[in-house]
Structure formats: structure tokens, C-alpha cells
N, C-alpha and C positions, 0 to 999 in steps of 0.2 A: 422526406429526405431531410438530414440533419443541414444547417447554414453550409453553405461551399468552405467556409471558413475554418470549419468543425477539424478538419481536416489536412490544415495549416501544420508542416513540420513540426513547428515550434506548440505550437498549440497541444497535438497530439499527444506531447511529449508528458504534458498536463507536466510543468516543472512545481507548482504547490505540492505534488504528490511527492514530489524529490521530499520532506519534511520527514516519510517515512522511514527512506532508509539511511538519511542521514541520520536522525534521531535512534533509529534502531539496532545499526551499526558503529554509531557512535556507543550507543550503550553497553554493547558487547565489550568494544575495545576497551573503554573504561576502565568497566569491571577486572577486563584481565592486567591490565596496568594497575591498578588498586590492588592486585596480589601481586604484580611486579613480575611480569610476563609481557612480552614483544617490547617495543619500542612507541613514539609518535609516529614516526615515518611510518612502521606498519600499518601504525594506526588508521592514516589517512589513505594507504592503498587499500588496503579494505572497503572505509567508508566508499571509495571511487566507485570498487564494484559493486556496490551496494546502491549506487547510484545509476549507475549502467543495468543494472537488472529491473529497476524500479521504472527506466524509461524504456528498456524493451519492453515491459509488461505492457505499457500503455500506448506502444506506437504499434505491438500487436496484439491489442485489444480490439482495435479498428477494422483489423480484416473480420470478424463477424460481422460485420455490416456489407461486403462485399456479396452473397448472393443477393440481399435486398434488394441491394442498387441495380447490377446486374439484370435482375426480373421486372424492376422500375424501367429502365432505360430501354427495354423491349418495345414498351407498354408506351414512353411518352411521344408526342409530337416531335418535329424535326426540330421544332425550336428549342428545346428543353436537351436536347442529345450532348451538344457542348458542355452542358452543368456538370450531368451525370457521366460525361468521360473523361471530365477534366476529376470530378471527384473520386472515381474506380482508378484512376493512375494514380493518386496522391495516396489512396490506402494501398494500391501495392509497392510504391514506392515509402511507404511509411512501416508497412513492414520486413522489406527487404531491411532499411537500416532496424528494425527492432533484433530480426535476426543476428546481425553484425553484432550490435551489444551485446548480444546474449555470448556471442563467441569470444568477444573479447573478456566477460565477466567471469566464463568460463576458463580462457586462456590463465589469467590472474589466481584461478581458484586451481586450477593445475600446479602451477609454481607455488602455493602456498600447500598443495597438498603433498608435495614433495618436500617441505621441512616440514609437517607436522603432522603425514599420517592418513591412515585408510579412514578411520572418523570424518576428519574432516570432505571427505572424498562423496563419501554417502552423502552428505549433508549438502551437497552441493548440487548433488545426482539430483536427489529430492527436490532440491531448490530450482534447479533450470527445470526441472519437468510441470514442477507446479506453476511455474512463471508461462511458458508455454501454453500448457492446456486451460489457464484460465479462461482464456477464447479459445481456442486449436482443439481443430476436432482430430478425431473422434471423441476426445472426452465431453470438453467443452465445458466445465462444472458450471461452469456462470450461466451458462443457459438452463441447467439443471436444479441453479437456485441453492448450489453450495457455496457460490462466491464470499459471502460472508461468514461463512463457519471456515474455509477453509484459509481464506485472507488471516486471519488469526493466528493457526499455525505455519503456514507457510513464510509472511511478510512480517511475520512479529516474533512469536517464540521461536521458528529456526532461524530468524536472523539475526537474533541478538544472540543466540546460544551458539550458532556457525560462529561470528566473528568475534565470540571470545577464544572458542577453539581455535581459530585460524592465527590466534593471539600465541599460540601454545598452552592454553587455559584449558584445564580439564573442563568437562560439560558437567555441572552439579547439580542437585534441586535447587540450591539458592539462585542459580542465574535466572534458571527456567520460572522462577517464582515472580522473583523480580522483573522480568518481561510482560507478565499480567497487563498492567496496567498500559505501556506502548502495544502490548499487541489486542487490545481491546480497542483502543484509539485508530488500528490500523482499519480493523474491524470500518468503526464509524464513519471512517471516509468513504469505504467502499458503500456503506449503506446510503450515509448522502447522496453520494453518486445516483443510487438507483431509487430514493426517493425524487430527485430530481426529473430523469426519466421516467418516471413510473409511466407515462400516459401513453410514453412513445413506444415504451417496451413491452406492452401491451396491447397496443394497436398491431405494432408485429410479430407478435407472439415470442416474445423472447420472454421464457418463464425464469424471472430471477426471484430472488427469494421475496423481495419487497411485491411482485407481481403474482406469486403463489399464495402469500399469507395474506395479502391487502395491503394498504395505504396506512389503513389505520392502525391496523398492530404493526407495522412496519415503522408507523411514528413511534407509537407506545415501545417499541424494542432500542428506537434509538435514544429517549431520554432514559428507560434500565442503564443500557450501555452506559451512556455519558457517568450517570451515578455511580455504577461500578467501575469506572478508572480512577474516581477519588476515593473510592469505598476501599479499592481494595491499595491503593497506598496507603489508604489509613492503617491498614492490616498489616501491609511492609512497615511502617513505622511500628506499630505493637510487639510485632515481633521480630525486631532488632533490624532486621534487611535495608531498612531506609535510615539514613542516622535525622535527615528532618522530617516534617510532615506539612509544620504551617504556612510555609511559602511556598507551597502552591495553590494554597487561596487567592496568591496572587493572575493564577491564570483565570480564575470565575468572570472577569468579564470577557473575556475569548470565547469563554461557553456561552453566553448567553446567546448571540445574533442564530450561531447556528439549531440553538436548542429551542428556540424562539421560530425561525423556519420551518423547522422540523416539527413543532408539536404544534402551530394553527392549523388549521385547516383553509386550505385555499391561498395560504400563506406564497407569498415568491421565495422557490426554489433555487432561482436560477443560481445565485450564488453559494448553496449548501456544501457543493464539496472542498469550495476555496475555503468558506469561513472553518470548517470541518479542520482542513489543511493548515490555519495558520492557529487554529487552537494546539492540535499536535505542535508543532514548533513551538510555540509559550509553553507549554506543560513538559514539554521533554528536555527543553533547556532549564528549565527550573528543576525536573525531577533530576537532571545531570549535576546541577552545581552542588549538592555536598559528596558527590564523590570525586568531581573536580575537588572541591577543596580540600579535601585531606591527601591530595598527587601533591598539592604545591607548598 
């Protein structure tokens, strides 16, 4: 059983992971202001829902862990029954409010589908379903070990490419391009995350991808990854998409703690998906400022 803690509102909510859809829905909006579509005020209802979606995902992530406990709390002595009922309440109460988010992110994405279009509409269908079934069975992909290929499209290229739409911003290759690199980053956190569990998701048979492929190529995929989100800015910069490139050399020491976790061996995990979480934030703020600067 995870700490009684684990399980904490606030906790659940995993706010480090908030980095994603700020940075990702920030980016959409940008882009579509940089062609001089929506407003700021849009701007920031967007990023809201973007925010809202990004913590239902994680307050119902938790309910997979609910048959565990359930078959645990059968099984332990009278002493232990308080841990395990006070922890079963706190994921159904963690996922009733993920649900609520998801309606209100939903609610936002109605009203926005009604100025801008059946596009934007699918995109959204997509997006609560994918948020959803991350954990939510029957699909369940995370247990099936797509969480991380599917984290990429899902939380990265249709986020950023939703909230330029939602901008009134046609959907082009250039956005979807320029998303590479945040939606690779989205990728990373997800895979921290379950390099950190590995041992536990394993013990209980929850087959995610880090738990299907090993440990060790599970390392070895998250320093590829780390490389290819500078690799392929370099490539946005070549080919005109990015107007800088060099100051985001400036985030290489945010990469390192986590890239340094992730590729020892026996290395302490425990903080992989925060340091994962606050490199996204240096790199996306830094990838954001020269399209900020040519708005001002």
C-alpha cells in the first residue's frame, strides 16, 4: 500500500504536473495570437481548462489503485482496516472531484465550441476520452503500457493544437510541429513517474510500459527522449519554426538531476517526476519567450 499520504487531495492533484498544460496550452494560445487570433483573456480561459483537465487526469489516475486496496483490506488484521478505509474513501473521493473537473473543462470547451466550430469539438471529444481512460477501464491504456506513447498525443500535440483552435487559429503542420518538443517533455514526466514505481507496479502487476520493456531500456528511452526535445528544437530553429535556439541551453541544468536519476542505476527515484516537472517549466518558458517577444 502506497503512504496514507499518497492520497492527500492536494497531493493527488500532483500540481508539478499543472507545468504541462500550462506550458502546452500556453503554447497553443501564443501561437494563435502571434497570427493575431483570440485575445489574452481567451488566452487564460483556455490555459484554466487546460489546467482542469491536467488535474482530473491525476485525481483519476488513483481510482486504479482502488481494486488493490479493496483485496488488501479483505486480507489485513482489524488493526490495519482504519488505514485502508480511510485510503478507499480518499480515492473515491479523489475521483468524484476528478470527474467534476473533467465536466467543468468540458462545460468551457462547449462554450468555446460554439464560437469556433465542429473542429474544435472533436478535439475535445478526443481529449476527455483520452484523459479518462488513462486509468478508466475498460480501456485502461496505462495499464496496457501505452501511457507513454499515447501521453504525447493526447497531452502535448492535441493540446497545443486544441488551444490554438479554440484561439480561432486554423490547425496547420507548423503548430503540430512545433508541439514536438512539449509533447515529448509530456511524454518524460509520464515516464519518470513509472520509473519511479517501477518496483511497485510490478509487484502488482500493473503492466506499464516502463514494467513491459525493463528498467533498463526504460532508462535508456528516457535519456533518447530528454535528447530529442533539444534535438528537435534545434530542427524548429533550422527550419525557421523557432526564431531562437540558444537560450535554451539555458534550461541544461534542470535536465541534469532528473537525467542523472534516471540513467544510475539504484539511483533515488523518489523525486524523478517533480525534477521531470520543473525542467518542463524552464524549457517551455524559455521555448515561449521569442514568441512572446515578437506579441510585445
Amino acid at each position: 500500500m502506497k503512504p496514507a499520504g499518497s492520497y492527500d487531495f492536494i497531493r493527488a492533484m500532483r500540481p508539478f504536473t499543472f507545468s504541462v498544460a500550462i506550458a502546452a496550452c500556453g503554447l497553443g494560445t501564443v501561437l494563435a495570437l502571434h497570427q493575431g487570433y483570440g485575445s489574452v483573456w481567451l488566452a487564460l480561459l483556455i490555459i484554466g481548462a487546460g489546467i482542469l483537465l491536467q488535474a482530473a487526469v491525476n485525481l483519476i489516475n488513483d481510482h486504479a489503485d482502488l481494486p488493490l486496496l479493496e483485496e488488501q483490506a479483505r486480507e489485513v488484521g482489524a488493526a490495519h482496516q482504519e488505514q485502508y478505509r480511510a485510503a478507499i474513501s480518499a480515492i473515491r473521493r479523489n475521483f468524484r472531484w476528478g470527474m467534476t473537473f473533467l465536466g467543468f473543462a468540458f462545460l468551457i470547451g462547449l462554450g468555446l465550441v460554439w464560437v469556433q466550430g465542429w473542429l474544435l469539438l472533436v478535439l475535445i471529444i478526443v481529449g476527455l476520452l483520452g484523459a479518462y481512460f488513462y486509468s478508466g477501464e475498460p480501456v485502461h491504456y496505462k495499464r496496457r503500457g501505452l501511457g507513454v506513447i499515447l501521453v504525447f498525443w493526447l497531452m502535448g500535440v492535441l493540446l497545443v493544437g486544441g488551444s490554438a483552435v479554440a484561439m480561432g487559429a486554423p490547425l496547420t503542420v507548423d503548430v503540430l510541429l512545433i508541439s514536438i518538443p512539449f509533447s515529448l517533455l509530456t511524454s518524460l514526466v509520464l515516464l519518470g513517474n513509472e520509473l519511479r514505481d517501477h518496483a511497485e507496479d510490478q509487484r502488482h502487476g500493473l503492466r506499464t510500459l516502463t514494467v513491459r520493456i525493463g528498467e533498463w531500456r526504460a532508462r535508456q528511452l528516457f535519456g533518447l527522449m530528454l535528447g530529442a526535445v533539444y534535438a528537435s528544437s534545434l530542427l524548429l530553429w533550422w527550419g525557421g519554426l523557432l526564431p531562437w535556439a540558444w537560450h535554451l541551453a539555458l534550461s541544461l541544468p534542470l535536465a541534469w538531476p532528473p537525467l542523472r536519476a534516471a540513467w544510475q542505476a539504484g539511483a533515488d527515484r523518489s523525486q524523478l517526476p517533480q525534477q521531470t516537472g520543473r525542467l518542463f517549466a524552464g524549457f517551455g518558458l524559455l521555448f515561449l519567450m521569442p514568441y512572446l517577444a515578437r506579441l510585445f
